[in-house]
C-alpha positions in Angstrom: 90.9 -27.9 16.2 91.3 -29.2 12.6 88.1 -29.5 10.7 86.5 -32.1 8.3 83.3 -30.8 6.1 80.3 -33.0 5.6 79.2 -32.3 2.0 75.4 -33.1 1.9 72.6 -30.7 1.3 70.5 -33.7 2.3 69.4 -32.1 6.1 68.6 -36.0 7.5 72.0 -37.1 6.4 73.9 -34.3 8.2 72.2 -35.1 11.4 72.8 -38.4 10.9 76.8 -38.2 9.7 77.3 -35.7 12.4 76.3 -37.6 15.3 78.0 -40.7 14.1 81.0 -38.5 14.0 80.6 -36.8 17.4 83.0 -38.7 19.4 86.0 -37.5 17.7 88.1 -34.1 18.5 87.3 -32.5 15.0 85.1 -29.4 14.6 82.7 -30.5 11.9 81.5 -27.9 9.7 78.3 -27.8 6.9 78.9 -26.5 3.2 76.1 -23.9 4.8 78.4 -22.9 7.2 80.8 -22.2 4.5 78.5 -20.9 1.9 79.3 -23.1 -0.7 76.3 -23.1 -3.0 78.2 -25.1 -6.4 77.6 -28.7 -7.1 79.1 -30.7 -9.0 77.0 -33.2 -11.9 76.4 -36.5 -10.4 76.5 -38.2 -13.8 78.6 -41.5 -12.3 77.1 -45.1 -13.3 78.1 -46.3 -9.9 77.2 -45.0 -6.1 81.1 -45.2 -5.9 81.7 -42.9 -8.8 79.2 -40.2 -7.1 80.6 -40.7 -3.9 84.1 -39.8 -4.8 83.2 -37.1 -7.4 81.6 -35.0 -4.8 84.0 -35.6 -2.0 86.7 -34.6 -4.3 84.6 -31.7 -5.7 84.2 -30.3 -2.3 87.4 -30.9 -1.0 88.7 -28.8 -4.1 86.3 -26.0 -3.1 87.3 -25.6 0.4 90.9 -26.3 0.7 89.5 -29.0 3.6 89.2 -33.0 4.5 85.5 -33.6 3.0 83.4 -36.2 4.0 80.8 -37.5 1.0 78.2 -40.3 0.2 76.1 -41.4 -2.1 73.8 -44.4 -2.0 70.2 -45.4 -2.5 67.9 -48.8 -3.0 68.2 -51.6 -5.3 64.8 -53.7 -5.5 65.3 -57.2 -6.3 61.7 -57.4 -8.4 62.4 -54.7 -9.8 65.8 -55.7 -11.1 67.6 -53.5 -8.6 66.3 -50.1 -9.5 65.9 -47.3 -8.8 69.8 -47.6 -7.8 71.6 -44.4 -8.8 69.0 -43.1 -9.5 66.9 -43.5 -6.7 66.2 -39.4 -6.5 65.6 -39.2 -10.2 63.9 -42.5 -10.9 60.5 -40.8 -11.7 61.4 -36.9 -12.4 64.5 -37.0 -14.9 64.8 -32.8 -14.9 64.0 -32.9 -10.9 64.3 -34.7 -7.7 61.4 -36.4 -6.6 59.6 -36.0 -2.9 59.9 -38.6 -0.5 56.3 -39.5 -0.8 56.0 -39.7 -4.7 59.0 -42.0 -4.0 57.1 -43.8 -1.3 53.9 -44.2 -3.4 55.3 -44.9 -6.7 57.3 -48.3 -4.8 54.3 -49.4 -3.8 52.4 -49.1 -7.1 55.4 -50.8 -8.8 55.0 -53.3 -6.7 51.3 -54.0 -5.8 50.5 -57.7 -5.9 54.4 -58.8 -5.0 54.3 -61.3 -2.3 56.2 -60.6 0.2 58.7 -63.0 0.0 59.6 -61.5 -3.4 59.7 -57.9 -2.4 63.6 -58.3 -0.9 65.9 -54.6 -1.1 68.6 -53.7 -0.1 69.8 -49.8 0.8 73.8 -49.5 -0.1 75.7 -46.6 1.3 79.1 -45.7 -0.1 81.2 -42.6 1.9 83.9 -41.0 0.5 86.6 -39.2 2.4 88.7 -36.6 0.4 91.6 -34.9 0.6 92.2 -31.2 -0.8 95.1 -33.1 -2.8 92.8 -35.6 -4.6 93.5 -38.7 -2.7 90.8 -39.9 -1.2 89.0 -43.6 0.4 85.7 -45.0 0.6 83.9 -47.6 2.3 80.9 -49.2 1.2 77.7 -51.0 3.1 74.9 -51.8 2.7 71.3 -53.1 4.7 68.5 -56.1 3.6 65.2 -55.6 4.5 61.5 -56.3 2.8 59.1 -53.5 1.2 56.1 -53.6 3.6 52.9 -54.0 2.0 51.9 -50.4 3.5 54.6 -48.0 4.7 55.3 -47.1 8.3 53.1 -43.9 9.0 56.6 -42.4 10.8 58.7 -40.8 8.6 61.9 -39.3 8.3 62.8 -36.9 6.0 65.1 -37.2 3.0 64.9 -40.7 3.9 61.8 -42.4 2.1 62.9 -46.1 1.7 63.2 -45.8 5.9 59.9 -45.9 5.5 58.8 -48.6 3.7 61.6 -51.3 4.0 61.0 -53.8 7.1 63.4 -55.9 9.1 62.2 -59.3 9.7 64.4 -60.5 12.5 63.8 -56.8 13.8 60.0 -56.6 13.7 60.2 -53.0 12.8 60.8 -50.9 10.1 64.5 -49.1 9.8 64.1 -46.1 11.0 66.4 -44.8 14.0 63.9 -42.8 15.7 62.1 -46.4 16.1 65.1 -48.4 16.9 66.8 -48.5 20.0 70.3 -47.3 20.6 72.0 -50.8 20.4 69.7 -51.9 17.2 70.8 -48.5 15.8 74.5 -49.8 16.8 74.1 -53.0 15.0 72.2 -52.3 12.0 72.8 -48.7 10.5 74.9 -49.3 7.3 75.8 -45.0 7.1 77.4 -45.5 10.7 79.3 -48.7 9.7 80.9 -46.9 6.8 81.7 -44.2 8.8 83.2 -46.6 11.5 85.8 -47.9 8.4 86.9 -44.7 7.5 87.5 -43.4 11.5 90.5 -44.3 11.8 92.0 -43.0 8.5 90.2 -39.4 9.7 92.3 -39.8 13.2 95.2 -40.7 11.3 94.7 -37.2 9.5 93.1 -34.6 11.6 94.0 -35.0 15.5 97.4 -35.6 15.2 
């Protein structure tokens, strides 16, 4: 069975990427299970250039098809930060926790009516090749910051916990979501639904 790696450290997205990859006849394997401990710089000005630089990176490193993402929130009253640097928006030397993430939003934002506290949480995957070619697919999810956060979390994901979908009536979070809302709306499984067939194409033949 041919194998695709699935280059996070991020333990929420490997959960999630694996079980949206699942259903196809691939063994899918961690850079734990590999013990690859290298990264590479994220220094790209887009979440395409980070995307692709680490796929690429990884693919390199193992000799295998790597799967890769980068992505993050873009606030509209904030002028669409943290973007890029959604992990490093408040530490520059260090990533920040999920909760100083989830606190400092809120501060940023305290007195924001509602209707102006609009986000949006873009996703862009990355599937490389060992030979440097590689494709992405991009998506991306609108919601509202709630006034207070969901008391659920979900870890390595702290904008699940504070961006709400109106027509929903709950916050995005999959653990709160049914299995056909979690069909319709998660913007990491469409992306990964755009680049399925090109991973047919090159593993299960």
């Amino acid at each position: 069975m041919k194998k695709l790696l699935i280059a996070t450290t991020n333990s929420g997205k490997l959960e999630e990427i694996t079980r949206f990859l699942r259903d196809l006849p691939i063994e899918l394997v961690s850079l734990r299970d590999l013990n690859i401990n290298n990264h590479p710089e994220e220094n790209g000005k887009t979440f395409e250039e980070n995307a692709i630089l680490k796929a690429t990176f990884y693919a390199e490193k193992s000799g295998l098809p790597t799967i890769a993402d980068d992505g993050g929130a873009e606030i509209d009253a904030l002028g669409g930060e943290p973007g890029v640097k959604t992990r490093r928006w408040i530490h520059s030397d260090h990533d920040s926790t999920d909760e100083e993430i989830i606190a400092n939003v809120l501060e940023r934002l305290k007195g924001v009516p509602l209707q102006n506290r609009g986000m949006q949480l873009r996703e862009v995957i990355a599937l490389a090749l060992p030979s440097g070619k590689y494709y992405t697919a991009t998506e991306k999810i609108r919601g509202v910051i709630a006034v207070k956060p969901s008391p659920q979390r979900h870890s390595g994901f702290p904008f699940r916990s504070l961006m709400y979908i109106p027509e929903l009536g709950k916050f995005y979070n999959h653990d709160l979501m049914t299995a056909e809302e979690n069909e319709q709306y998660n913007h990491r499984k469409r992306a990964l639904e755009e680049l399925k067939p090109i991973i047919k194409s090159i593993l299960t033949i």
